[in-house]
C-alpha angles and dihedrals in degrees: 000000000000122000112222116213114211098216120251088249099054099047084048083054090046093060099037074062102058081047099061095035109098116258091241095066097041087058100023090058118096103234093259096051088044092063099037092046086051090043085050100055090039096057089045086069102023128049110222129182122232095265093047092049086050090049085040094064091035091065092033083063099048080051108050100089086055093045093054089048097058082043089061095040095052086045080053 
């Protein structure tokens, strides 16, 4: 089994885009939306092969509970 590594760039792309992306929808999403919503803006900037766009929404999900808390704090 072969592991795929998501590029420094692309992951940096990945959370400038949960920064730019309104609180409401970072917390309003159901998990699954919310990834498929951030997966959705990334690959519109960045080409990714299948494998990267796997490893992608695998990360997106162990994230998610991080990226709800940031959410919370900047709505604070």
């Amino acid at each position: 089994m072969g592991v795929c590594v998501v590029n420094s760039s692309a992951l940096r792309h990945l959370w400038f885009v949960i920064e730019e992306t309104q609180t409401s929808a970072l917390l309003g999403f159901s998990d699954a939306e919310l990834i498929q919503q951030l997966l959705k803006r990334v690959e519109k900037d960045k080409l990714l092969t299948g494998e990267e766009t796997n490893t992608m929404r695998a990360y997106i999900r162990s994230r998610v509970p991080l990226i709800r808390d940031l959410a919370m704090a900047r709505s604070a």
